[in-house]
Every structure is written in C-alpha cells, then in structure tokens.
FIKOLZA-1660 file (N, C-alpha, C; in steps of 0.1 Angstrom, whole numbers, plus 5000, padded with zeros to 4 digits):
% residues 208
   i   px   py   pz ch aa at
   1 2473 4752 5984  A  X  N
   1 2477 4747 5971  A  X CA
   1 2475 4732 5971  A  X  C
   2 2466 4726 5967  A  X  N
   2 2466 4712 5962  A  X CA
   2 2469 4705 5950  A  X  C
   3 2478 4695 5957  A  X  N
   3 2489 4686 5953  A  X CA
   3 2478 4681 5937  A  X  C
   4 2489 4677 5924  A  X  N
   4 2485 4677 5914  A  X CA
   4 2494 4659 5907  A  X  C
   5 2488 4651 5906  A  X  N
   5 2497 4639 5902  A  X CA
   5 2503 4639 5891  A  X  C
   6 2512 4633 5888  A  X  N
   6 2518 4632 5882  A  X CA
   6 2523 4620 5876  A  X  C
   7 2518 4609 5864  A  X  N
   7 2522 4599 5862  A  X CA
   7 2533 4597 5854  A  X  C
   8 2545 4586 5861  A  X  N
   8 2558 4586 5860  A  X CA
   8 2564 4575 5857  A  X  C
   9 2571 4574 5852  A  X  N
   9 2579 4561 5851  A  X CA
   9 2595 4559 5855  A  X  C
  10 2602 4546 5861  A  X  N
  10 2613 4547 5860  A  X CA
  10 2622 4542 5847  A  X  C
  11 2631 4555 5847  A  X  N
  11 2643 4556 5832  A  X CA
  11 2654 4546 5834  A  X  C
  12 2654 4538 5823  A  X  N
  12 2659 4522 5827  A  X CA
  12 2679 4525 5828  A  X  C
  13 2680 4540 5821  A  X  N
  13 2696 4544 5819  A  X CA
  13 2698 4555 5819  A  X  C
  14 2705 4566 5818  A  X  N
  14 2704 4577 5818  A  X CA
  14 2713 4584 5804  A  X  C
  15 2720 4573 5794  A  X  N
  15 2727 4575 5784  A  X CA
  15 2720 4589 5775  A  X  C
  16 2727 4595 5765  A  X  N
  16 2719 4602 5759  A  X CA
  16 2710 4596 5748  A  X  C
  17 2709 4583 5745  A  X  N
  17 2704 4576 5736  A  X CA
  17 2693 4570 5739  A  X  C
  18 2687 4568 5751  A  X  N
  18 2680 4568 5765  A  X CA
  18 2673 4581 5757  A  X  C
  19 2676 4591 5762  A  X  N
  19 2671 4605 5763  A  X CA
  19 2661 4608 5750  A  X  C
  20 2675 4601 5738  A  X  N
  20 2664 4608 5725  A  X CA
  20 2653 4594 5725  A  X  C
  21 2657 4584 5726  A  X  N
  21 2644 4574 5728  A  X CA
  21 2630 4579 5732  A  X  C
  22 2634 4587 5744  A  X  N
  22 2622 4590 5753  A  X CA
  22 2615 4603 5749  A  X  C
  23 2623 4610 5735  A  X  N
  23 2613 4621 5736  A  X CA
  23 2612 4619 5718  A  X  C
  24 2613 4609 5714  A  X  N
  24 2605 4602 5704  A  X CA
  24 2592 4592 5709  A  X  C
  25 2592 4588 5720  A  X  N
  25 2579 4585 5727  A  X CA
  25 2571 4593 5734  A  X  C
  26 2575 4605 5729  A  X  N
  26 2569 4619 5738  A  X CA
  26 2569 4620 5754  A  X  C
  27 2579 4612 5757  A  X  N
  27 2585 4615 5771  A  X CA
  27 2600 4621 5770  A  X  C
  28 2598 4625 5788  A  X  N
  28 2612 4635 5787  A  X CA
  28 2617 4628 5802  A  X  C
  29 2631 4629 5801  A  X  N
  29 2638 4624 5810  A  X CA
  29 2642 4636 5820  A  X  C
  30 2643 4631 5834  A  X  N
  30 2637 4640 5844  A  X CA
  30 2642 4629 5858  A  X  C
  31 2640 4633 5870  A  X  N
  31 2651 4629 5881  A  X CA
  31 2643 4634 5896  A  X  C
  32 2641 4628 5904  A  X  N
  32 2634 4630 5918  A  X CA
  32 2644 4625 5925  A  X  C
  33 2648 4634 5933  A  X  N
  33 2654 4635 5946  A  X CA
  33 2658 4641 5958  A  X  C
  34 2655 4637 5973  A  X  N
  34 2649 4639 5980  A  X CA
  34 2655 4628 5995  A  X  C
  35 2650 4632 6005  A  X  N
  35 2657 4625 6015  A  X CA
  35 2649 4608 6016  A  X  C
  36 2639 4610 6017  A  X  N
  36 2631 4596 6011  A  X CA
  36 2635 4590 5994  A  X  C
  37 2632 4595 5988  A  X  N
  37 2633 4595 5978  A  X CA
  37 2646 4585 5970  A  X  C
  38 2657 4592 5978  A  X  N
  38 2670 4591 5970  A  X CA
  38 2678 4602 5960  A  X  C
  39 2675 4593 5949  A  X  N
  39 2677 4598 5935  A  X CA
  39 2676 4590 5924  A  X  C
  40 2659 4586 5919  A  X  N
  40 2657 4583 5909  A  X CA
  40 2651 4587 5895  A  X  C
  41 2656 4580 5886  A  X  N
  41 2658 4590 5873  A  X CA
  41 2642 4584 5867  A  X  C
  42 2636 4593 5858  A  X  N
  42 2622 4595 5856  A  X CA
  42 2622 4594 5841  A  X  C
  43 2615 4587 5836  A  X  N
  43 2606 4593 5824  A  X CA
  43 2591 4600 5827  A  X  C
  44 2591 4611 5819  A  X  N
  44 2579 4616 5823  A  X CA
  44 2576 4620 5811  A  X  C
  45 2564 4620 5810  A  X  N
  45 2552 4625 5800  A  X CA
  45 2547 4640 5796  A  X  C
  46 2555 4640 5782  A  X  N
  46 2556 4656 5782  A  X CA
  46 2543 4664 5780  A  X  C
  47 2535 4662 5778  A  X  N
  47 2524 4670 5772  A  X CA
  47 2514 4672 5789  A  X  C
  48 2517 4657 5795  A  X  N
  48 2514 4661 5807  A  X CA
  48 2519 4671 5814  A  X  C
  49 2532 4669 5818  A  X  N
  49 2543 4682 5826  A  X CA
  49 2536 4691 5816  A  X  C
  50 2536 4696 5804  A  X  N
  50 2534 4709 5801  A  X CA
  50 2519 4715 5805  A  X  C
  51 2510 4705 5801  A  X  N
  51 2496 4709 5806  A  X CA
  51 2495 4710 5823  A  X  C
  52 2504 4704 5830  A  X  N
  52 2504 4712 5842  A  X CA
  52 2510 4723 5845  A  X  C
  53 2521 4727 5837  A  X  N
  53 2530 4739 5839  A  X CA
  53 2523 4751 5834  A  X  C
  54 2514 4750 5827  A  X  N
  54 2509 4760 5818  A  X CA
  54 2494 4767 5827  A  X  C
  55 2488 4753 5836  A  X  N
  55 2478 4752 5841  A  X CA
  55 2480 4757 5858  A  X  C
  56 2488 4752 5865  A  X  N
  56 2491 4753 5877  A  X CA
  56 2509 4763 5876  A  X  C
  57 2510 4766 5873  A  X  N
  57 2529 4772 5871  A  X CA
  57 2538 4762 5876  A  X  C
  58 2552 4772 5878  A  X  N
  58 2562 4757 5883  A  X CA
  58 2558 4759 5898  A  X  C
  59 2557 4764 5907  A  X  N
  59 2553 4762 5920  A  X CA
  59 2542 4751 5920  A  X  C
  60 2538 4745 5914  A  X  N
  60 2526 4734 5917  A  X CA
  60 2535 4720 5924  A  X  C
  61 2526 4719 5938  A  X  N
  61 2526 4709 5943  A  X CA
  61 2526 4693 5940  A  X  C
  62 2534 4686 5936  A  X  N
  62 2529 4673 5931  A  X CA
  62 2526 4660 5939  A  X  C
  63 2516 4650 5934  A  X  N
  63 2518 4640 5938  A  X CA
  63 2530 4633 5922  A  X  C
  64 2536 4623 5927  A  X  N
  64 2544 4619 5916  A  X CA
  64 2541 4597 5922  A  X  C
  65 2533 4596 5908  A  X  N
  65 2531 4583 5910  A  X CA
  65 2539 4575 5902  A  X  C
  66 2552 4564 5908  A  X  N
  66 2562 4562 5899  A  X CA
  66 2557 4546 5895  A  X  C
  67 2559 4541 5886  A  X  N
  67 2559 4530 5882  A  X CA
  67 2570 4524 5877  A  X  C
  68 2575 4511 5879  A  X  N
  68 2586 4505 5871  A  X CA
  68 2594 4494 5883  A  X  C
  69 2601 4486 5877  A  X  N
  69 2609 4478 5884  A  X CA
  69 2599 4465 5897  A  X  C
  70 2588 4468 5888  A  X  N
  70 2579 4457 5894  A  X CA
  70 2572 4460 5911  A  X  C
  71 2572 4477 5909  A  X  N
  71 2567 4481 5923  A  X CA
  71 2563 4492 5917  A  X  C
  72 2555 4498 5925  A  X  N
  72 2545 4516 5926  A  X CA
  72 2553 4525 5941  A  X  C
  73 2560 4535 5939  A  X  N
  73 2563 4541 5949  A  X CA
  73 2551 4557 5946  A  X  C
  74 2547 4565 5955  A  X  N
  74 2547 4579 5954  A  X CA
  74 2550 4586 5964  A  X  C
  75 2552 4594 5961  A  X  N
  75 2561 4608 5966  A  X CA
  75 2555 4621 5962  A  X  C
  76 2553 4632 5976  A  X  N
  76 2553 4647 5969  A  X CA
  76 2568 4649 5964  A  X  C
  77 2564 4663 5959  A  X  N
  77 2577 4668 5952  A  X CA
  77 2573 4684 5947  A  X  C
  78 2578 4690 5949  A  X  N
  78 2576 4704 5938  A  X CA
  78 2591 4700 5927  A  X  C
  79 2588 4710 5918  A  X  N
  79 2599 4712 5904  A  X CA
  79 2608 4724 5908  A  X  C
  80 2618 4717 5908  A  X  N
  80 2631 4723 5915  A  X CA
  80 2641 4732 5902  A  X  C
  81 2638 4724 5890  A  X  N
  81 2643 4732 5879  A  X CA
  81 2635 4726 5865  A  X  C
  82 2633 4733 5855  A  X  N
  82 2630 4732 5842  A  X CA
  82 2641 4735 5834  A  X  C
  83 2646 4726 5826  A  X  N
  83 2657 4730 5819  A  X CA
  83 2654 4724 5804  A  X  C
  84 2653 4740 5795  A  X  N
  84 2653 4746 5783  A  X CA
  84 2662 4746 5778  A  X  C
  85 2658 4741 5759  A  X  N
  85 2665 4746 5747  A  X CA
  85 2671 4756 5747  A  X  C
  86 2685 4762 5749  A  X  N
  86 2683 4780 5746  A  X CA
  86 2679 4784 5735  A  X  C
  87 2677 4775 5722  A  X  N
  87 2673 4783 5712  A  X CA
  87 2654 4779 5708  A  X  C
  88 2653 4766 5708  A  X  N
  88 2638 4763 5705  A  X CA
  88 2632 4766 5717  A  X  C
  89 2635 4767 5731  A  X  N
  89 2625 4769 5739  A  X CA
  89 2621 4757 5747  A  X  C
  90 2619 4744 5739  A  X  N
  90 2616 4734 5745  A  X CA
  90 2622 4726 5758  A  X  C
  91 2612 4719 5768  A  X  N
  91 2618 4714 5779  A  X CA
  91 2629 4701 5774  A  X  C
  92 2639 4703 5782  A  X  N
  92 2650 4692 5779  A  X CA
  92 2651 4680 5795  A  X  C
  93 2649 4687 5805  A  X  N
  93 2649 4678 5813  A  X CA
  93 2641 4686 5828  A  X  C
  94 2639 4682 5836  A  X  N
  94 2631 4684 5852  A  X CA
  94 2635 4683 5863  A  X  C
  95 2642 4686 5873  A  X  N
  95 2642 4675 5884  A  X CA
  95 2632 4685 5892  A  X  C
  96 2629 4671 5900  A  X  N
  96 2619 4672 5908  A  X CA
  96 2625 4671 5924  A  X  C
  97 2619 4674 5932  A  X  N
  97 2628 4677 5945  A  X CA
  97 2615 4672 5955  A  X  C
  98 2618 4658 5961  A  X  N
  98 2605 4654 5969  A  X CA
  98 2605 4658 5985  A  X  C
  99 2593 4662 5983  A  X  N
  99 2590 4670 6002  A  X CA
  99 2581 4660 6010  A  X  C
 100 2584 4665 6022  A  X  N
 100 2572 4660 6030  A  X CA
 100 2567 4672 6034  A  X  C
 101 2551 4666 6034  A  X  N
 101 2539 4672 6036  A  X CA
 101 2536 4679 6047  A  X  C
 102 2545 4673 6056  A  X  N
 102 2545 4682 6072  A  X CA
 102 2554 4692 6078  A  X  C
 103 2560 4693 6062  A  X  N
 103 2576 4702 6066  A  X CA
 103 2571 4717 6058  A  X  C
 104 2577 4723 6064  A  X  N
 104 2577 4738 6057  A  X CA
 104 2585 4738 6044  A  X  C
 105 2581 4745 6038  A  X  N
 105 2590 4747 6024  A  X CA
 105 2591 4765 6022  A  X  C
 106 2602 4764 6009  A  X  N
 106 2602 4779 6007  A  X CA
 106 2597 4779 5992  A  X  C
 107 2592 4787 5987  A  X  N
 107 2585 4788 5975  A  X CA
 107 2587 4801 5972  A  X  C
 108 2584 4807 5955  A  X  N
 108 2584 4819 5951  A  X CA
 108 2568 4821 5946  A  X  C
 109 2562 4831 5950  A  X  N
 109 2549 4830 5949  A  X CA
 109 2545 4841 5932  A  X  C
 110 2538 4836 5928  A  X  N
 110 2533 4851 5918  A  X CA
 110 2525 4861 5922  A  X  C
 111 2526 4875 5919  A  X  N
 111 2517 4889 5927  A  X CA
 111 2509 4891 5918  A  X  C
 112 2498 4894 5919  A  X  N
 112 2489 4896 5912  A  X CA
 112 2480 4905 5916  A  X  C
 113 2482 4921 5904  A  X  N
 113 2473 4929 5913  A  X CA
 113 2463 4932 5906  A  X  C
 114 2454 4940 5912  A  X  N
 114 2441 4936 5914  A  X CA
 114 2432 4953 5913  A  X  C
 115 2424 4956 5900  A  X  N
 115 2417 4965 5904  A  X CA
 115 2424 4980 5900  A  X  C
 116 2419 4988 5896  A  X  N
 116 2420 5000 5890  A  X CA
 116 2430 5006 5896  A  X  C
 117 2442 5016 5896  A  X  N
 117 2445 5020 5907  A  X CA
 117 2441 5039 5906  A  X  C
 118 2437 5044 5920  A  X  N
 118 2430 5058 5921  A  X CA
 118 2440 5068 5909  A  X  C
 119 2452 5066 5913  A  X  N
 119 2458 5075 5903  A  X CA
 119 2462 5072 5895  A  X  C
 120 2460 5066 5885  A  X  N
 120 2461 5060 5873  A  X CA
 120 2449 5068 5868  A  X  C
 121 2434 5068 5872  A  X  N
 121 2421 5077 5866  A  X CA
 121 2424 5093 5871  A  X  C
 122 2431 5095 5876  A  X  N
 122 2444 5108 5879  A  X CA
 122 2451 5116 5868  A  X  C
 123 2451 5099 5857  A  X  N
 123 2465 5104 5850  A  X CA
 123 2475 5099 5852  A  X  C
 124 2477 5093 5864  A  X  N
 124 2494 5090 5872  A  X CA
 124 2494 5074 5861  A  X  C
 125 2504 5068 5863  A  X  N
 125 2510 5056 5861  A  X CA
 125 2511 5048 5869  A  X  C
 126 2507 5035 5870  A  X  N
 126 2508 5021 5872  A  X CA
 126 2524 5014 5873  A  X  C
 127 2534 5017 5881  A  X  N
 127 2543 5009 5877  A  X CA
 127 2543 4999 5886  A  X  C
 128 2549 4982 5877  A  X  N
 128 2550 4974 5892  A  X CA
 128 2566 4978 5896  A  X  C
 129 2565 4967 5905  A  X  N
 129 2583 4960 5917  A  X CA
 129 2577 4947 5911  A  X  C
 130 2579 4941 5928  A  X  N
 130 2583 4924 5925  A  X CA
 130 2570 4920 5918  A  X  C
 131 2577 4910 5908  A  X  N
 131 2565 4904 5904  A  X CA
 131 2560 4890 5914  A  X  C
 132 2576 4888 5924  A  X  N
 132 2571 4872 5931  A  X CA
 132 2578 4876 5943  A  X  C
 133 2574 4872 5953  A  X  N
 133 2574 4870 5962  A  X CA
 133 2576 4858 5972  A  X  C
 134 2591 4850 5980  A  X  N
 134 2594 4840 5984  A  X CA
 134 2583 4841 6001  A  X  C
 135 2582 4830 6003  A  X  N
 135 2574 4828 6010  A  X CA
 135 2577 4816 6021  A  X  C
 136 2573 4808 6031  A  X  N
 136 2578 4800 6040  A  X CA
 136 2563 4788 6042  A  X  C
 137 2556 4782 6043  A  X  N
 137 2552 4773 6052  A  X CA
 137 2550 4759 6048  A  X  C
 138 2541 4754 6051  A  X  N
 138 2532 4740 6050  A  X CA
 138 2530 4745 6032  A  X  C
 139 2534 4729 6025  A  X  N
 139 2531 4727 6009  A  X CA
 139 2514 4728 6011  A  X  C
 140 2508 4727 6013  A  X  N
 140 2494 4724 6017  A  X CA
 140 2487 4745 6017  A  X  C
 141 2496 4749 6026  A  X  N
 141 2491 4763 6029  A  X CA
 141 2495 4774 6022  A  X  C
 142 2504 4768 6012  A  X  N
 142 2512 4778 6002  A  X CA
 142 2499 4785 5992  A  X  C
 143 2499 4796 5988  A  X  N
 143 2485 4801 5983  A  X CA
 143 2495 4796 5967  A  X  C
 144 2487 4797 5958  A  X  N
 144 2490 4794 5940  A  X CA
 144 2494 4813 5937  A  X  C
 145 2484 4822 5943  A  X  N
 145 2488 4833 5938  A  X CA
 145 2488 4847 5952  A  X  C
 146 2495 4857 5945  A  X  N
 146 2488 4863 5960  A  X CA
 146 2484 4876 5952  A  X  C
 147 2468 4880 5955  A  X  N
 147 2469 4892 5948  A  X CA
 147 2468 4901 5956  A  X  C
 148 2471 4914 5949  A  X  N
 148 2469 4928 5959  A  X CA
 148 2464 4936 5950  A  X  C
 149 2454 4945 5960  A  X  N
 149 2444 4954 5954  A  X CA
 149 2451 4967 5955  A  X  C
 150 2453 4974 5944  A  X  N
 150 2457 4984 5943  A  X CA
 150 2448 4998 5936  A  X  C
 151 2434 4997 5940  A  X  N
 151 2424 5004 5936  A  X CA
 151 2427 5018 5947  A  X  C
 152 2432 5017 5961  A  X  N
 152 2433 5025 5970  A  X CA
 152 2446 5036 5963  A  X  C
 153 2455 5033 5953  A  X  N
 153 2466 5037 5952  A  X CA
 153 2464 5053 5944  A  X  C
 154 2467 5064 5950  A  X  N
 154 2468 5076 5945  A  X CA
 154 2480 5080 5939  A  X  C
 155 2483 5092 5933  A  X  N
 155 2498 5096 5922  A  X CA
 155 2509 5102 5936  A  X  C
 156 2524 5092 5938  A  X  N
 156 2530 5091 5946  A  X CA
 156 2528 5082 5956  A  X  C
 157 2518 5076 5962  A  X  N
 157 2520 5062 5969  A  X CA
 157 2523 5052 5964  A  X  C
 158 2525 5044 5974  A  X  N
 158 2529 5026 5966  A  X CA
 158 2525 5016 5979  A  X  C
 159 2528 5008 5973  A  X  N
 159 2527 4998 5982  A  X CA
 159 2539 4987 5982  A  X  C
 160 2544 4981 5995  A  X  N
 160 2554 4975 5998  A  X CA
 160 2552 4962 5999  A  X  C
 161 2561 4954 6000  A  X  N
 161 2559 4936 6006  A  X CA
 161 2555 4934 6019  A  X  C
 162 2557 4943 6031  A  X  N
 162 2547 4949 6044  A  X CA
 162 2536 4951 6041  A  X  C
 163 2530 4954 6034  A  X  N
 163 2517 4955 6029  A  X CA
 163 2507 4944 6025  A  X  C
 164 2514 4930 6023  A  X  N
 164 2507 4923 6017  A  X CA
 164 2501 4910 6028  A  X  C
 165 2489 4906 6029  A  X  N
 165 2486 4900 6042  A  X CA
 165 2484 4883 6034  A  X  C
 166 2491 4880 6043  A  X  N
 166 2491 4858 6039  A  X CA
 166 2481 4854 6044  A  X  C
 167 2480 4841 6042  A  X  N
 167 2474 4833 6044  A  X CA
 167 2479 4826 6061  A  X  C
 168 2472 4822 6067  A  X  N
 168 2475 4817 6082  A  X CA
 168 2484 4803 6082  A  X  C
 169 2493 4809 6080  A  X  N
 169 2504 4793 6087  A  X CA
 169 2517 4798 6074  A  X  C
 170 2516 4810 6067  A  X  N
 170 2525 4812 6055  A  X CA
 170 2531 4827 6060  A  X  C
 171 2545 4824 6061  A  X  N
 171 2552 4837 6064  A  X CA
 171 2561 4840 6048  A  X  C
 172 2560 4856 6052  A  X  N
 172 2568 4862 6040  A  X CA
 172 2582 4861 6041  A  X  C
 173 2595 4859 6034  A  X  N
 173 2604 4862 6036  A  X CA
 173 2612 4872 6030  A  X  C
 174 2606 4877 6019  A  X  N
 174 2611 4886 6010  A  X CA
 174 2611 4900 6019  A  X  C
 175 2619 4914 6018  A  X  N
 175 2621 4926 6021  A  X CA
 175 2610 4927 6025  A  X  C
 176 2607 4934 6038  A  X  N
 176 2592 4942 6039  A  X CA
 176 2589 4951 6032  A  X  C
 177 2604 4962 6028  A  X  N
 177 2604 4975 6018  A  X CA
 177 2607 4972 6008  A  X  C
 178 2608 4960 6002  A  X  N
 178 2605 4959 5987  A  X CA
 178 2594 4963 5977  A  X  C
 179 2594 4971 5970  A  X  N
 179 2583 4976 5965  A  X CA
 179 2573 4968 5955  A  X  C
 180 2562 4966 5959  A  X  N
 180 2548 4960 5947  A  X CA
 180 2546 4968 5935  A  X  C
 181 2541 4978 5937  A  X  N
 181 2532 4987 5929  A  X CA
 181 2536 5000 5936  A  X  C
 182 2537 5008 5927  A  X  N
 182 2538 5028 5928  A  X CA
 182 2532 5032 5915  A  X  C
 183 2520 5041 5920  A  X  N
 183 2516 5054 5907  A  X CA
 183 2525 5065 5912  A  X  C
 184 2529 5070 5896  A  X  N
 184 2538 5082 5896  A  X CA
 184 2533 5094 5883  A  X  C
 185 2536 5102 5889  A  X  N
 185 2526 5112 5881  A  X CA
 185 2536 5115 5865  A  X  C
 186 2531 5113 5856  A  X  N
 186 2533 5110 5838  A  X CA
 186 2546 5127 5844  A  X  C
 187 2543 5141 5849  A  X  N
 187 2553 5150 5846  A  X CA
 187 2569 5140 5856  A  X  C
 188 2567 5131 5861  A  X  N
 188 2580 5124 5870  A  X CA
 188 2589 5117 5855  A  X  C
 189 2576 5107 5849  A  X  N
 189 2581 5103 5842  A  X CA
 189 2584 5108 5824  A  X  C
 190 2581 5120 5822  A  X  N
 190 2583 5125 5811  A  X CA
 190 2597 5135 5816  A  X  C
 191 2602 5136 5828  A  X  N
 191 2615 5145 5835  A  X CA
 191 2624 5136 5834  A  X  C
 192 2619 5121 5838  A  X  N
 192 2628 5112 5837  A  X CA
 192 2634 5109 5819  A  X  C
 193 2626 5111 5812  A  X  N
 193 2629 5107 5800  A  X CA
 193 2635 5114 5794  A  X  C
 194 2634 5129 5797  A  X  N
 194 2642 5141 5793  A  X CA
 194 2655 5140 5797  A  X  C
 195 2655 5135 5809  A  X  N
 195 2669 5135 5815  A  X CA
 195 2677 5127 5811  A  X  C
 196 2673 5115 5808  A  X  N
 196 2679 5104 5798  A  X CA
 196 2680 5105 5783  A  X  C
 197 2672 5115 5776  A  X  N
 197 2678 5118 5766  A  X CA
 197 2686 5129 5763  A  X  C
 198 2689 5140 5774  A  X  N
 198 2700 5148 5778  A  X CA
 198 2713 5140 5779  A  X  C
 199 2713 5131 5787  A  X  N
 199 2727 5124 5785  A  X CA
 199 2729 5116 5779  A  X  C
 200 2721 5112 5768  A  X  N
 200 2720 5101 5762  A  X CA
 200 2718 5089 5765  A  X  C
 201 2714 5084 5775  A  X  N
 201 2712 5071 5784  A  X CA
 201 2693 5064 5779  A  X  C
 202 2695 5055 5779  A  X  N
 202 2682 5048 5778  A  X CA
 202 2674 5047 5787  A  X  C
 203 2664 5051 5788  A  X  N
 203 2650 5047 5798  A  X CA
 203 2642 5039 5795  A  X  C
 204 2636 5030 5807  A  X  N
 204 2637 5014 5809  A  X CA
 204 2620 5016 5810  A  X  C
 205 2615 5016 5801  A  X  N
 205 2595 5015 5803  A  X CA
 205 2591 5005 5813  A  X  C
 206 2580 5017 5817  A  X  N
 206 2578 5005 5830  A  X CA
 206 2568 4993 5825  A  X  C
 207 2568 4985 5832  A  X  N
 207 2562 4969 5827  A  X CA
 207 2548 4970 5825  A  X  C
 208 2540 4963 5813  A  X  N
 208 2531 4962 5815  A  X CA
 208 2519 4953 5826  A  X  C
% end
C-alpha cells in the first residue's frame, strides 16, 4: 500500500466558529495524533480528503505534510475516523492517527471476489460473508484489496477466511471459519422463504 500525501494546515483554534470559517474556505477541521505527533488540530482540504477517499478508501496510507506556525512537520498517519452529517451525509471532521513506518498496524481490509462461481452456472446462488477482513503488518505491506477467486465454487461449498492467502509479512486476524462466499442451491433458498412466510418472519436477501 503506498503512502498518499496529504496537504495540511495547522487550525489556529478549535472554536466552532473556527470550524464554519474553514468549511466556507472549503476546508474541514480535522486532528492528528499519535506518539510523535502529539495532538495537533488540522485544517484540511476537503475536495482533497474526498478525492482520496473515494480514490484509495479509508484504509489509505498517508503522508500528511503540515504547514503553519512558521515550520513544515510530516508524519504518516492512516484515518482513524470520518465523522458524518447524519442527515446530509457530508464529512464534518477526521482524525487522523499517525504511525510509524516500521511498526505493524491493524487495518480492515476490503474482499473482493473474483470470477464466475461453478455453481452459480448450476443455478446455485452466489452468497457473500465478510465483506472485510482485519489484518496485522508493516503500513507498507498492507495489500489496498484482497481478492478471492471463487470460479472453483460448486452448489453447497464455500469458502472461509482460512482460505484466503496474504501477502508475505501480513497476517490475518479475523476467524479462520468465518465465512467469504457460499453457493447454495435456489431449492435451500426458496425452503427458506417458505419457511419465513409460514411464520411470518422476514427473509434477509442475500447481498449483491
């Protein structure tokens, strides 16, 4: 995963008056801290943060180059939280959480599968499990995605978090038996639906 910059400024107050200031200059107020670091408060540049968030996800690696107070500091960092409008949607603030480069980290990865699966051209169904998967090493060796091929998959197999092979220096930490993907034959899932509309209970479609 390579590190992506980030240009930053330091936020001269943290008032809420401060806040709307900065996102009438199309910046959003935001916070890095970290054992180097400290804890200092950020203006950041929203169109930027979004074109990376949109581009790299929130797991992207950052460089964060700060400016302000008559000096240049930088720092890695991943984005430790995004915090949203509940109602518009839009980002309200960031913090950032700065790492070193030599230290292991834990990350949630995205799964991404890959390729037709056998029983699905069966007839069977496609259902996923996890969509993400936590993971352990070097910021540097963290993959961006992990996909798994599920072209081998017939009606009644699956595949597990045991199943999925990393990258060298990245351990999994999530369940080994937590399930990825299972095809299940359409008469499982039309018995299931019957059964839930026998008792009146709702059945949960599986994800696209």
């Amino acid at each position: 995963m390579q590190a992506q910059t980030l240009l930053v400024e330091v936020r001269p107050d943290t008032g809420k008056q401060t806040a709307r200031r900065l996102r009438r200059q199309g910046k959003l107020p935001g916070v890095i801290y970290g054992k180097k670091a400290g804890n200092i408060p950020l203006a950041i540049p929203l169109k930027e943060l979004e074109r990376l968030l949109t581009r790299e996800g929130e797991n992207v690696i950052l460089k964060v180059i700060i400016t302000g107070e008559g000096e240049e500091k930088e720092y890695a960092a991943v984005i430790r939280e995004v915090q949203r409008h509940p109602v518009k949607g839009v980002i309200n603030h960031v913090d950032l959480y700065q790492i070193s480069l030599d230290e292991k980290i834990r990350a949630e990865i995205p799964v991404i599968l890959e390729g037709e699966a056998r029983g699905v051209e069966q007839g069977g169904i496609l259902q996923y499990g996890l969509r993400e998967i936590e993971v352990e090493g070097l910021p540097a060796d963290l993959p961006e995605t992990i996909t798994v091929d599920v072209s081998n998959l017939g009606v009644g197999e699956h595949l597990t978090v045991g199943d999925i092979k990393t990258p060298p220096g990245v351990k999994i930490l999530s369940e080994p038996e937590a399930l990825i993907a299972t095809v299940v034959s359409n008469r499982a899932v039309e018995a299931g639906e019957s059964a839930g509309e026998a008792t009146g209970e709702g059945v949960t479609p599986a994800a696209e």
